[in-house]
N, C-alpha and C positions, 0 to 999 in steps of 0.2 A: 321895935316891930318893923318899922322902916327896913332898916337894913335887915334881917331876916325875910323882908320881902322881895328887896333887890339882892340880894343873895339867890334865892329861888329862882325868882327870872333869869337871870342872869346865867345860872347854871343849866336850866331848860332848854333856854335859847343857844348853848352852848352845845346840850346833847342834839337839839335836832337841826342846827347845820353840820352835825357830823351824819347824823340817821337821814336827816330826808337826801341829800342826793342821790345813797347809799341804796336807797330803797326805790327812789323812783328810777333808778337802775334797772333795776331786781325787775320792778313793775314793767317797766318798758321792753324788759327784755325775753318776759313771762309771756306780755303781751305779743311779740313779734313774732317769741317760738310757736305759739301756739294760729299765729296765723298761716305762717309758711307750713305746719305739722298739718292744719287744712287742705292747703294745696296741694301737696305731696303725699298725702294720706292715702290714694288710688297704686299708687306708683312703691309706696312701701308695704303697701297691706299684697300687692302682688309680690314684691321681694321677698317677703316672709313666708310666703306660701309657695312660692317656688325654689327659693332658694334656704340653706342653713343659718342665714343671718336673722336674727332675732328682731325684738325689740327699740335694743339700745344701740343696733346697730344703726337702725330706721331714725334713732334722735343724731346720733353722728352724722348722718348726710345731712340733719337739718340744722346743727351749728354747721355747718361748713357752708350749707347754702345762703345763713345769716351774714357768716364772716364773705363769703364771696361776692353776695350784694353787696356788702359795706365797700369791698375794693373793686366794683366795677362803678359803684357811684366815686369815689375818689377818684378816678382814672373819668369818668367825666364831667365831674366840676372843674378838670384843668382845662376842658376845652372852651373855645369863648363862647358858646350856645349852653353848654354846663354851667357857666358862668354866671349868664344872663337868666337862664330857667331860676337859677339857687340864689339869686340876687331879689327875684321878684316873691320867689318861694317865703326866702325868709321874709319879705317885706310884709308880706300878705299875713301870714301865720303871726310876728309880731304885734299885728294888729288885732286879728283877727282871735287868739288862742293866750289867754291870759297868765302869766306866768311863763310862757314859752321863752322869751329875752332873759328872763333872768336863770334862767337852766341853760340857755346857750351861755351865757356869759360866764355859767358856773365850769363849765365844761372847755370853752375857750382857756378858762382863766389858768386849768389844769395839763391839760395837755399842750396848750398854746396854739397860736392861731389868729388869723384876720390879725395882722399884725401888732398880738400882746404878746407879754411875755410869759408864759408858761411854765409850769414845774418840771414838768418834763422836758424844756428845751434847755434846762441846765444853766450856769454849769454848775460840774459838784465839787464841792470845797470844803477842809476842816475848821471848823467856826470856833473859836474860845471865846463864849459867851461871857465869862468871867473876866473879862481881862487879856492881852496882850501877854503877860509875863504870869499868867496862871495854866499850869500843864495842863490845866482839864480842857478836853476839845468832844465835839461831836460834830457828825456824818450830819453835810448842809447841802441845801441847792439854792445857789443865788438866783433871785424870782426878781430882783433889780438892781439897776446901779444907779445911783445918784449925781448930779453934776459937782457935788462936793468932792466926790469919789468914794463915799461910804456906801455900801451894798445894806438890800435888804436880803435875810435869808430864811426860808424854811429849813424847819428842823421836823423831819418825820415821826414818829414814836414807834418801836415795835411791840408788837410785832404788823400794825397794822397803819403802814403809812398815810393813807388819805386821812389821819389827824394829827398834829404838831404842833407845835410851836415858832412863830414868828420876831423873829430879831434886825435889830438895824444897828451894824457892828460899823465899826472904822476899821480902814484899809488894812490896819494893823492886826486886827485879830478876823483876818478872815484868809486863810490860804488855798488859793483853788488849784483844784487839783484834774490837770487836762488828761491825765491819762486814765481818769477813771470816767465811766458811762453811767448815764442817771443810770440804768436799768443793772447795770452791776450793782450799784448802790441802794439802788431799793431792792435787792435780791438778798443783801445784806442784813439789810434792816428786818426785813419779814423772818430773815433765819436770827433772829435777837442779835445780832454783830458776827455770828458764825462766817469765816471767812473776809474776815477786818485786817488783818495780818496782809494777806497778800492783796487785797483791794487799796491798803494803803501805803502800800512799800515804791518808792520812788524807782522808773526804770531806773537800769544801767546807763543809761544812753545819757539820761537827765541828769545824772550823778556826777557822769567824766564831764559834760558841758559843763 
């Protein structure tokens, strides 16, 4: 009974660190559309009325005015007044907004950032989880390196990489691979390995070297 218990748990706790980030995504970003669709709602309900653009053209200006916030707030967190406001911001909010540190942390941890290391800051390598001298390999992205020189690494799943599998290979069964980009690599994976062929074919260049 025991273990049928911790069996349960354990696979629970499994499905929703993959669902809740997944969803307070979803939520945060349901919630954002819908505030900017407030403020622009004067300015698109006259577009549609005056002009032939419909609807969904009026949600098109408001992802783009979403993704355009995001990179005019990027472009001033590098200043040192950006700096200072998003120093005190997050300080405040960590305090203040429960659960808020451990969603940034989730979210650092992925992208990378504030000096961790990140899935997306690469690099991406073919890992033989099995062994060294076993042909089997899969599409990896080292997330560390260790002072022994053994790498930890993420292994995506397709077709839906935000869940994987984690390994910690020796130097030997891990080969990385500089001339490929996380983002070619996760373009891969989402198409089930479609396009594995030429994402893993060593330049010319690195071949005569």
């Amino acid at each position: 009974m025991t273990k049928i218990k911790a069996f349960i748990t354990l696979t629970l706790l499994g499905g929703l660190a993959v669902v809740l980030p997944i969803a307070i995504f979803i939520l945060l970003f349901q919630w954002l559309f819908g505030q900017i669709s407030e403020l622009v709602a004067p300015a698109t309900q006259w577009m549609q009325s005056h002009t032939e653009f419909k609807d969904n053209f009026a949600r098109l200006i408001v992802i783009a005015l979403i993704l355009g916030i995001c990179f005019i707030i990027g472009l001033l967190v590098k200043t040192s007044v950006g700096r200072w406001v998003h120093k005190h911001l997050d300080f405040w909010l960590g305090k203040l907004a429960p659960g808020y540190n451990t969603i940034k942390d989730l979210v650092l941890q992925f992208i990378g950032g504030g000096g961790t290391e990140g899935v997306l800051s690469g690099p991406v390598a073919r890992a033989r989880i099995h062994g060294a001298n076993n042909p089997l390999s899969v599409t990896a992205i080292v997330t560390s390196t260790h002072a022994n020189g053994d790498y930890t690494v993420y292994v995506p799943t397709a077709p839906v990489p935000t869940s994987g599998f984690v390994y910690h290979l020796p130097p030997d069964c891990v080969e990385i691979l500089p001339h490929v980009s996380v983002e070619a690599a996760m373009k891969s994976i989402v198409a089930c390995g479609s396009g594995s062929g030429t994402l893993l074919q060593v330049p010319a260049l690195a071949e005569e070297g």
